[in-house]
N, CA, C and O of each residue as an XYZ file, in Angstrom:
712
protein
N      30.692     -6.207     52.684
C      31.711     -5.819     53.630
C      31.463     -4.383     54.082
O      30.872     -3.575     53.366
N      31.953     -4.081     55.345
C      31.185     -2.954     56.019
C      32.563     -1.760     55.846
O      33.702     -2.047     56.213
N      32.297     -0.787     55.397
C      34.013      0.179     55.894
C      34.512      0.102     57.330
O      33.701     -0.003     58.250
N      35.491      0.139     57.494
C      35.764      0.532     58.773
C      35.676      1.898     59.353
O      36.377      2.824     58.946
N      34.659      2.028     60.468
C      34.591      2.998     61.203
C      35.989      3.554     62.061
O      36.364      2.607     62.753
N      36.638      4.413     62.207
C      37.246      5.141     63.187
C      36.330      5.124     64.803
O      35.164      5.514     64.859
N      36.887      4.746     65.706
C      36.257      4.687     66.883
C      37.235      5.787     68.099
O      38.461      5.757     67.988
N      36.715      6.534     68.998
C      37.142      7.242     69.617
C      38.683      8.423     69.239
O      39.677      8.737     69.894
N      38.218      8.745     67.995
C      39.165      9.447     67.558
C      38.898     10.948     67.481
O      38.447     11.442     66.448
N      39.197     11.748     68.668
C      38.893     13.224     68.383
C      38.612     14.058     67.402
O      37.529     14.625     67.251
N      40.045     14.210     66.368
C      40.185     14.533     65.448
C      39.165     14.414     64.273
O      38.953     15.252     63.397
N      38.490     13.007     64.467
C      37.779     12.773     63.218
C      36.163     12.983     63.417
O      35.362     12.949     62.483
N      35.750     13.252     65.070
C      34.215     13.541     65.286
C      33.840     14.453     64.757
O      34.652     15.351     64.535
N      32.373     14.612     64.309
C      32.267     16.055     64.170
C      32.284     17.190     65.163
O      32.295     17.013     66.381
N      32.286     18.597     64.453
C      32.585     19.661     65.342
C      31.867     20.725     64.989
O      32.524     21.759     64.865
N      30.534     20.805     64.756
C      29.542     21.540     63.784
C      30.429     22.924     64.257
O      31.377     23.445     63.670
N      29.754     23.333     65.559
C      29.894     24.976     65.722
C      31.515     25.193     65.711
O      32.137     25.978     64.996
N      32.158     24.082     66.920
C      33.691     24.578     66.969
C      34.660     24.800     65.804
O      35.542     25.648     65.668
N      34.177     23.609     64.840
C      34.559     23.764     63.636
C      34.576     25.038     62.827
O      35.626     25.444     62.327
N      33.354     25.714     62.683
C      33.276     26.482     62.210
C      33.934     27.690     62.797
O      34.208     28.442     61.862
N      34.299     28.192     63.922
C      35.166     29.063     65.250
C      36.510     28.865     65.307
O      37.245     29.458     66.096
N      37.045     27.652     64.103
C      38.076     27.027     63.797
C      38.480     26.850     66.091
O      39.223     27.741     66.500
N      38.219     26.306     66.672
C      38.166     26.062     67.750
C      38.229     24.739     67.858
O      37.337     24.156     67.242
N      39.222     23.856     68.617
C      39.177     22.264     68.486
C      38.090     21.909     69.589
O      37.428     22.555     70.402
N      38.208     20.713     69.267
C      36.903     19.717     69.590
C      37.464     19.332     71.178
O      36.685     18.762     71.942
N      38.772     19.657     71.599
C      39.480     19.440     72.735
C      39.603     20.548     73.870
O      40.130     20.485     74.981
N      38.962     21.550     73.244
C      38.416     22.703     73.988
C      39.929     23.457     74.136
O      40.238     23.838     75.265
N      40.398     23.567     73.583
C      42.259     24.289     73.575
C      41.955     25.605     73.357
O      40.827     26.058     73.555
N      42.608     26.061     73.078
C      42.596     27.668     72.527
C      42.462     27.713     71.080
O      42.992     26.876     70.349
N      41.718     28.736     70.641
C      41.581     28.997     69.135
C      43.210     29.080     68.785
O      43.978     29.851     69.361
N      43.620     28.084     67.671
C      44.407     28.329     66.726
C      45.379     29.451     66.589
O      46.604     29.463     66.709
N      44.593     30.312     66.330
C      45.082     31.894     66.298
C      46.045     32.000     67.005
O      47.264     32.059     66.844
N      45.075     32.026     68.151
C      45.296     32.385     69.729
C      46.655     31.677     70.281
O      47.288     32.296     71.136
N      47.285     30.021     69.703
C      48.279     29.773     69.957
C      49.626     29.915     69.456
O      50.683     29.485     69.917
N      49.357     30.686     68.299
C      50.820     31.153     67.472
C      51.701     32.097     68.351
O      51.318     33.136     68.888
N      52.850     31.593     68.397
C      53.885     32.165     69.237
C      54.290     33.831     68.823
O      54.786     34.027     67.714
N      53.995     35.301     70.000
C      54.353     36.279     69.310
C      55.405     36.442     68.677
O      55.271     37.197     67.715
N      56.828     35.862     68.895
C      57.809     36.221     68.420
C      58.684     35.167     67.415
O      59.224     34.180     67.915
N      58.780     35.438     66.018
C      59.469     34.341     65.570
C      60.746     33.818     65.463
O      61.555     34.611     64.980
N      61.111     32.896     65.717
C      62.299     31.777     65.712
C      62.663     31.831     64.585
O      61.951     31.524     63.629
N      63.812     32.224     64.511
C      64.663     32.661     62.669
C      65.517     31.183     63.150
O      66.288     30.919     64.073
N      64.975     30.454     62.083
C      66.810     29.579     61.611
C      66.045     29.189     60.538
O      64.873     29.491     60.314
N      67.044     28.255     59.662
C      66.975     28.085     58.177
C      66.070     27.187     57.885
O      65.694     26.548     58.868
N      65.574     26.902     56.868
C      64.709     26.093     56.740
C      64.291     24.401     56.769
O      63.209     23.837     56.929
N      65.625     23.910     56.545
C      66.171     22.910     56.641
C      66.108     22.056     58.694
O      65.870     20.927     59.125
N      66.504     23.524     59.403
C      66.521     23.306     60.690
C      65.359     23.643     61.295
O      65.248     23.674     62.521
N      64.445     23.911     60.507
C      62.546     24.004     61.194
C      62.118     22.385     61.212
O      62.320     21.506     60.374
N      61.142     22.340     63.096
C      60.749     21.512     63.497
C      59.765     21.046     62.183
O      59.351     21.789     61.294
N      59.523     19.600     62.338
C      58.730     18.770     61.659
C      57.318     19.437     60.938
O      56.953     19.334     59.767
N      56.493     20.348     62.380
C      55.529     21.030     61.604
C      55.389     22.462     60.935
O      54.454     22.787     60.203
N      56.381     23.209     61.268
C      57.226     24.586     60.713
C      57.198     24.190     59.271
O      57.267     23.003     58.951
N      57.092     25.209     58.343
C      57.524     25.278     56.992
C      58.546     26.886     57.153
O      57.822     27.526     57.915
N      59.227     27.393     56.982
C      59.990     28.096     56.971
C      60.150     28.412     55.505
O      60.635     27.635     54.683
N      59.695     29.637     55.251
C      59.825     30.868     54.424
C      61.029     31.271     53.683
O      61.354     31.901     54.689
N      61.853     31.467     52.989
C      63.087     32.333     53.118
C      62.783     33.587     52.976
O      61.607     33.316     52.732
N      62.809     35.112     52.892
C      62.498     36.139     52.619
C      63.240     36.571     51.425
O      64.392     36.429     51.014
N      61.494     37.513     50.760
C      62.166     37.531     48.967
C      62.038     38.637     48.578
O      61.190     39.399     49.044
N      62.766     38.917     47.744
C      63.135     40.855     47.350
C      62.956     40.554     45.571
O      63.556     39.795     44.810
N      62.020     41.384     45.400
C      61.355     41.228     43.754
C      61.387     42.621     43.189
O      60.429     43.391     43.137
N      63.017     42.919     42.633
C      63.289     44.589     41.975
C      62.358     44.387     40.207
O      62.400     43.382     39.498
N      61.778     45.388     39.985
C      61.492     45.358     38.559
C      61.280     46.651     38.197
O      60.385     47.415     38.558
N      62.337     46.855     37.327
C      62.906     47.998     36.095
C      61.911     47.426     35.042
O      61.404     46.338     34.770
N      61.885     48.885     34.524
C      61.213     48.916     33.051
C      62.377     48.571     31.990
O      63.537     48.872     32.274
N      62.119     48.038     30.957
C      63.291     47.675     29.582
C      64.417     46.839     30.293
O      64.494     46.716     31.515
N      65.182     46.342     29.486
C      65.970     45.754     29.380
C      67.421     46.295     30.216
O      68.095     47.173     29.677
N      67.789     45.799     31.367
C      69.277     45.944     31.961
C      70.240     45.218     31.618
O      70.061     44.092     31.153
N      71.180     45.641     31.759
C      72.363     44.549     32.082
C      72.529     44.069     33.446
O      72.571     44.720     34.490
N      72.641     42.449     33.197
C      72.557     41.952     34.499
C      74.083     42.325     35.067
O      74.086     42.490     36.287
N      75.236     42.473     34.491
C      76.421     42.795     35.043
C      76.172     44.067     36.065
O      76.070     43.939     37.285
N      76.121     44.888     35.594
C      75.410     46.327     36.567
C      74.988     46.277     37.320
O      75.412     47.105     38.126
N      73.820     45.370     37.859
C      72.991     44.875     38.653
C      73.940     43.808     39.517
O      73.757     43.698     40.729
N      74.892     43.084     38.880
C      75.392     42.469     39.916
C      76.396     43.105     40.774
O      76.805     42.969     41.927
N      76.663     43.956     39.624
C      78.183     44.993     40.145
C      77.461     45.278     42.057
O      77.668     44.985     43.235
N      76.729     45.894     41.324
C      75.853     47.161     42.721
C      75.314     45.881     43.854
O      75.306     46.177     45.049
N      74.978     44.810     43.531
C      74.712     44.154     45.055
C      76.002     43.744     45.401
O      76.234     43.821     46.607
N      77.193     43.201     44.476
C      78.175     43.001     45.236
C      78.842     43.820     46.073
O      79.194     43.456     47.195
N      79.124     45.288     45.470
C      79.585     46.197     46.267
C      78.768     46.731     47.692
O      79.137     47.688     48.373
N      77.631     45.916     47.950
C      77.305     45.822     49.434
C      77.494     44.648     49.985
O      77.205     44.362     51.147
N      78.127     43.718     48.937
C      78.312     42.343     49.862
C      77.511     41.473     49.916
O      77.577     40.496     50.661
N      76.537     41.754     49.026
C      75.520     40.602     48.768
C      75.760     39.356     48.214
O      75.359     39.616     47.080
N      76.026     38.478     48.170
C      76.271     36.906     47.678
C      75.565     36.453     46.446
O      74.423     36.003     46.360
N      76.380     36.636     45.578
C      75.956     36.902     44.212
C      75.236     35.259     43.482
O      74.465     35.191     42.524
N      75.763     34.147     44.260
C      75.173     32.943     44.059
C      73.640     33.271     44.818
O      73.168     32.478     45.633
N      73.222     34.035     44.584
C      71.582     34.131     45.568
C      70.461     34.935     44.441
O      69.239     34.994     44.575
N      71.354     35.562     43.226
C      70.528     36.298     42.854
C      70.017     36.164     41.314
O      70.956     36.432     40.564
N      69.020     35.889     40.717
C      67.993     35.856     39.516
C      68.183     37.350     38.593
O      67.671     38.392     39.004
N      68.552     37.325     37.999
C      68.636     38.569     37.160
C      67.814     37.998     36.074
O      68.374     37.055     35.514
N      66.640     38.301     35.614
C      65.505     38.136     34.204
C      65.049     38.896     33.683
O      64.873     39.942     34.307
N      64.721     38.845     32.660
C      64.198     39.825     31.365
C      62.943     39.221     31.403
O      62.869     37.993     31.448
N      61.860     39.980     31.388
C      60.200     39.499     31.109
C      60.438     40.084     29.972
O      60.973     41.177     29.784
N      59.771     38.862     28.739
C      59.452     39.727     27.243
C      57.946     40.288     27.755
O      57.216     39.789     28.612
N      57.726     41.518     26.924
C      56.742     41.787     26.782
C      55.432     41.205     25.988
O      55.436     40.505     24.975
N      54.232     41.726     26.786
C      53.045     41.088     26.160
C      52.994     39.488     26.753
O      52.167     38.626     26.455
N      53.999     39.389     27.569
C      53.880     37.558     27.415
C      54.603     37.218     29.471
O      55.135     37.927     30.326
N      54.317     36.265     29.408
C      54.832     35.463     30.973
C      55.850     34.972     30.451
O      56.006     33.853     30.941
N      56.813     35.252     29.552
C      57.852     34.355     29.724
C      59.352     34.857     29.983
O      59.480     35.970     29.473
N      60.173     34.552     30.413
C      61.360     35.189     30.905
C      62.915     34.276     30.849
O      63.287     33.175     31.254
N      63.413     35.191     30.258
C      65.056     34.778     29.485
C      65.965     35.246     30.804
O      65.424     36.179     31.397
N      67.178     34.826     31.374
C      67.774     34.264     32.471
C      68.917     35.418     31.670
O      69.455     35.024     30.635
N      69.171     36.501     32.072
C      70.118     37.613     31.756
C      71.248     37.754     32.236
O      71.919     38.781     32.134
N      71.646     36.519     32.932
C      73.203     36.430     33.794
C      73.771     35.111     32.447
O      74.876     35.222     31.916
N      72.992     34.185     32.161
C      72.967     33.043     31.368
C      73.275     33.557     29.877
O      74.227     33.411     29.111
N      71.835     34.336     29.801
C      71.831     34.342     28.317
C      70.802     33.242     27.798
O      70.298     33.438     26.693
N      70.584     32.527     28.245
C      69.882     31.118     28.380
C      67.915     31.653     28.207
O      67.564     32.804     28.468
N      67.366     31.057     27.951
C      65.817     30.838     28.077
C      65.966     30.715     29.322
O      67.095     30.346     29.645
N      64.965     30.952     30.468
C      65.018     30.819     32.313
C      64.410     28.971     32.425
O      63.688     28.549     31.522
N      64.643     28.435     33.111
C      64.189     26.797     33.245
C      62.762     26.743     33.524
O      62.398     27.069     34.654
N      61.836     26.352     32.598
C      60.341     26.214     33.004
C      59.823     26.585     32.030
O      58.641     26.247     31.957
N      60.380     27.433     30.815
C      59.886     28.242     29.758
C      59.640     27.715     28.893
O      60.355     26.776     28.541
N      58.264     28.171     28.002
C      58.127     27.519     26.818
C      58.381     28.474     25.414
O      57.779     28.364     24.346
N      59.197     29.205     25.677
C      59.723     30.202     25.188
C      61.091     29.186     23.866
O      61.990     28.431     24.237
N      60.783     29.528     22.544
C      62.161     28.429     22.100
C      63.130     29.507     22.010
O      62.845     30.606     22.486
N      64.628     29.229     21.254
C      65.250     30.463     20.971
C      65.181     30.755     19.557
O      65.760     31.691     19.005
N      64.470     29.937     19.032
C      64.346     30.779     17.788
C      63.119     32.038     17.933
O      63.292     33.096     17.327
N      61.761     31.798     18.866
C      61.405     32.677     18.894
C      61.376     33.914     19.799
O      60.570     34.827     19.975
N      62.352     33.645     20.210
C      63.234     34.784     21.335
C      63.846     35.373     20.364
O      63.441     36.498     20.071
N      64.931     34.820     19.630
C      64.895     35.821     18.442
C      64.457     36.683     17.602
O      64.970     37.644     17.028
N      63.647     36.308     17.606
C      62.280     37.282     16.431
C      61.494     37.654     17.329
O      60.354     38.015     17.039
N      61.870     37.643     18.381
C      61.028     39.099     19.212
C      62.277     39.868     19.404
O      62.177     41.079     19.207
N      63.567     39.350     19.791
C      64.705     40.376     19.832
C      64.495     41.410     18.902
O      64.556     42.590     19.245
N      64.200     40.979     17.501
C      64.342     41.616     16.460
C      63.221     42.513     16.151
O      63.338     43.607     15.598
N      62.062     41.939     16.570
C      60.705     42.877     16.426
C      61.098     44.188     17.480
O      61.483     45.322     17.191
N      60.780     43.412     19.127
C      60.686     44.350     19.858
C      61.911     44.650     20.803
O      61.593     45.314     21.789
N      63.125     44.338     20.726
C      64.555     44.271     21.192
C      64.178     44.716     22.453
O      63.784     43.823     23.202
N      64.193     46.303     23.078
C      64.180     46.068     24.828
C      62.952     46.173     25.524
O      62.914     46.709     26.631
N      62.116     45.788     25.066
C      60.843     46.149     25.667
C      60.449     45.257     26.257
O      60.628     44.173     25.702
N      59.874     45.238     27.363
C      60.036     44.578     28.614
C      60.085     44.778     30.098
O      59.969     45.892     30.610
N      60.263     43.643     30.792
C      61.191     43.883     32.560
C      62.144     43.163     32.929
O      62.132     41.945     33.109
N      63.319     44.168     33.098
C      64.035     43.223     33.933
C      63.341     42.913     35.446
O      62.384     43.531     35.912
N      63.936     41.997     35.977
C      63.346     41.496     37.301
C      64.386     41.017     38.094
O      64.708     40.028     37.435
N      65.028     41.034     38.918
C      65.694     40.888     40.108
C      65.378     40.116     41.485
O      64.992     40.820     42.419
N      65.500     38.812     41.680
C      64.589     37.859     42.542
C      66.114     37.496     43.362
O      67.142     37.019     42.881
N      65.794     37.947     44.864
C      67.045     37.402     45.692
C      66.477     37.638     47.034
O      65.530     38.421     47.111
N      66.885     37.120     48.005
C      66.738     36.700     49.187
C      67.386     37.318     50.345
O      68.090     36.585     51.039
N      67.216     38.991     50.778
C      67.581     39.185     51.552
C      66.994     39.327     52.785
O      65.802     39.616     52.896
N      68.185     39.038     54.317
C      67.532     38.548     55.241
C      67.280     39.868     55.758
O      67.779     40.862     55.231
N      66.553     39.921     56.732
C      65.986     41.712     57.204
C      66.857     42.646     57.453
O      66.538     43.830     57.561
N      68.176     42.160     57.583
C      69.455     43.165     57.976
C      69.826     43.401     56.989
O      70.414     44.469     57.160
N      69.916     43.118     55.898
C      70.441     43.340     54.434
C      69.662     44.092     53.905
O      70.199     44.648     52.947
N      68.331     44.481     54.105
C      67.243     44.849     53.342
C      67.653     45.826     52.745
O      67.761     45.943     51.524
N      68.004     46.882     53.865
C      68.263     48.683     53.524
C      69.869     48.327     52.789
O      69.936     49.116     51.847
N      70.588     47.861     52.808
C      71.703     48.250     51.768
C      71.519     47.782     50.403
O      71.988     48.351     49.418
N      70.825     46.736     50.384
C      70.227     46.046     49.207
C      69.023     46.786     48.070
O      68.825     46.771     46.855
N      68.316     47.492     49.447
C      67.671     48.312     48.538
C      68.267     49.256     47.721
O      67.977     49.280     46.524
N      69.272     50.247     48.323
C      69.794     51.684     48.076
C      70.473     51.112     47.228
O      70.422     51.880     46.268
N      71.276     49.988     46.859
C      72.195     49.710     45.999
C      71.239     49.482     44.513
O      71.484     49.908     43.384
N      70.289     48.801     44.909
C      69.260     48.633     43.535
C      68.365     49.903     43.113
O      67.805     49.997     42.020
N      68.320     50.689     43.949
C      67.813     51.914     44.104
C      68.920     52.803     42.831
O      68.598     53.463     41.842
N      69.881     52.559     43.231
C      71.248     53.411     42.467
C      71.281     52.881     41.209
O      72.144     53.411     40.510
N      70.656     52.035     40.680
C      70.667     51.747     39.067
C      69.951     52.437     38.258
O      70.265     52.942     37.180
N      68.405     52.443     39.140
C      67.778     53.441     38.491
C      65.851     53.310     39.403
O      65.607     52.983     40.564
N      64.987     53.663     38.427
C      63.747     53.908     38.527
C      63.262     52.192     38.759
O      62.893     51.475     37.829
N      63.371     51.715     40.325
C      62.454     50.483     40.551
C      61.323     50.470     41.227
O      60.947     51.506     41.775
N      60.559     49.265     41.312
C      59.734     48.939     41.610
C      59.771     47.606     42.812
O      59.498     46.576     42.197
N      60.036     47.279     44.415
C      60.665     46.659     45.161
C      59.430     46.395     46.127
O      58.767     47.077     46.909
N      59.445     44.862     45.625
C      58.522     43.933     46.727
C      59.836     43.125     47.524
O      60.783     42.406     47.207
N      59.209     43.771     48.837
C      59.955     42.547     49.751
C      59.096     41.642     50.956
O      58.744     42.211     51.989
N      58.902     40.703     50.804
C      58.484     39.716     52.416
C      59.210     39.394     52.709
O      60.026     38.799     52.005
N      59.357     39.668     54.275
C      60.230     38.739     55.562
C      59.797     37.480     55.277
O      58.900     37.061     54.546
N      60.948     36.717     56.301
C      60.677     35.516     56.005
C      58.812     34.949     56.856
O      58.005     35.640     57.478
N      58.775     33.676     56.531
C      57.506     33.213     56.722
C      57.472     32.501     57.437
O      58.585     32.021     57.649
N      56.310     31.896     58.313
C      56.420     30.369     59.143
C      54.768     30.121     58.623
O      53.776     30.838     58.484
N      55.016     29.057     58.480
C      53.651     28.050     58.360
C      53.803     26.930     59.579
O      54.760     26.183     59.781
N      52.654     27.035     60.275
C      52.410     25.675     61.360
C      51.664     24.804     61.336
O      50.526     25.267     61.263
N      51.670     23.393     61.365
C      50.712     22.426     60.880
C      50.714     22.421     62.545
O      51.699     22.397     63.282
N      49.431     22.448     62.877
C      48.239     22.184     64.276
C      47.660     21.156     63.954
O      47.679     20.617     62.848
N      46.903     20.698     65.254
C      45.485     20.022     65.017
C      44.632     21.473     65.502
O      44.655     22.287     66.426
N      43.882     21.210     64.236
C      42.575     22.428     64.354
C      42.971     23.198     63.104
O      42.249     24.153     62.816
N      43.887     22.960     62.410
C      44.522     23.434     61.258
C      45.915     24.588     60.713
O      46.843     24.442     61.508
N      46.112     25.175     60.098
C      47.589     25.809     59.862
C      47.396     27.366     59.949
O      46.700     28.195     59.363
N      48.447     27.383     61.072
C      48.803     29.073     61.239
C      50.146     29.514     60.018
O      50.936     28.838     59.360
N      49.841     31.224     60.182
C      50.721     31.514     59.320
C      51.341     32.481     59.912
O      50.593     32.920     60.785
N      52.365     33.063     59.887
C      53.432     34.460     60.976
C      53.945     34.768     59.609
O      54.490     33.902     58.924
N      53.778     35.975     59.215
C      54.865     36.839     58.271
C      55.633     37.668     59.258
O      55.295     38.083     60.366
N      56.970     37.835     58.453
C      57.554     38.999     59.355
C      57.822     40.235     58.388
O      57.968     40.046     57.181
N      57.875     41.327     58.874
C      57.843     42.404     58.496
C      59.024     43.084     58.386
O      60.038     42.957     59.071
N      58.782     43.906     57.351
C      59.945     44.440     56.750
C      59.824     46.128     58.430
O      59.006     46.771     59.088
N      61.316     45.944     58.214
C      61.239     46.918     58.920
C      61.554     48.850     58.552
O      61.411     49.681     59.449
């Protein structure tokens, strides 16, 4: 029995050079070249079929051990939406991280609590807290100064993202912090 061939299908001919120029076989514009300059903010849920939509993420990390209350105090008092935000403890020496609003081991961990204990006890605050929440570009600057006011951080933020599924393959648009 013979495979079946694909017959007159663009997509699937070869494309030695264009291919490689990431350039389609349909003579269009490079890829690149068709990503829209300005991006279309709505939620992710409401991005077209080939859109992947980003949310934008704010990654605070203090040295030792915080209280996550403190930390929540200070984003609420700018109004930040406190159902949005990750407060974690990284133990040291290790990838694993205890959920500091909970109290809880964080979900994914292979961390047990008995031996969360006996590092409590070895090395009690040594560590990072970490701070993972989602503010949108207008929030950025009060969000910062408020996490700023706890103490000595360390603040990654990306705008949100778009991913585009093409034919000729996937663009990407970050947006920028301003």
């Amino acid at each position: 029995m013979q495979p079946i061939q694909p017959r007159n299908v663009p997509e699937l001919e070869e494309q030695p050079a264009a291919a490689k120029a990431n350039i389609p076989a349909d003579g269009a514009e490079p890829l690149e070249h068709r990503v829209e300059a300005v991006l279309e903010h709505h939620s992710p849920e409401a991005a077209p079929e080939n859109e992947i939509v980003g949310r934008p993420t704010l990654l605070a990390k203090y040295a030792g051990r915080l209280d996550a209350q403190q930390i929540l105090d200070a984003l609420g008092q700018v109004g930040y939406p406190l159902n949005d935000v990750s407060v974690l403890f990284k133990v040291a020496g290790s990838d694993e991280v205890v959920d500091l609003v909970s109290g809880q081991i964080a979900a994914g961990q292979s961390l047990t609590e008995k031996e969360l204990e006996r590092f409590n006890q070895k090395h009690g605050q040594n560590g990072q807290t970490a701070v993972l929440l989602h503010p949108e570009q207008g929030q950025f600057a009060a969000v910062k100064q408020a996490l700023e006011q706890i103490g000595q951080v360390d603040i990654e933020y990306a705008g949100e993202t778009h991913a585009y599924g093409r034919p000729g393959g996937v663009a990407r648009e970050d947006e920028q912090p301003t």
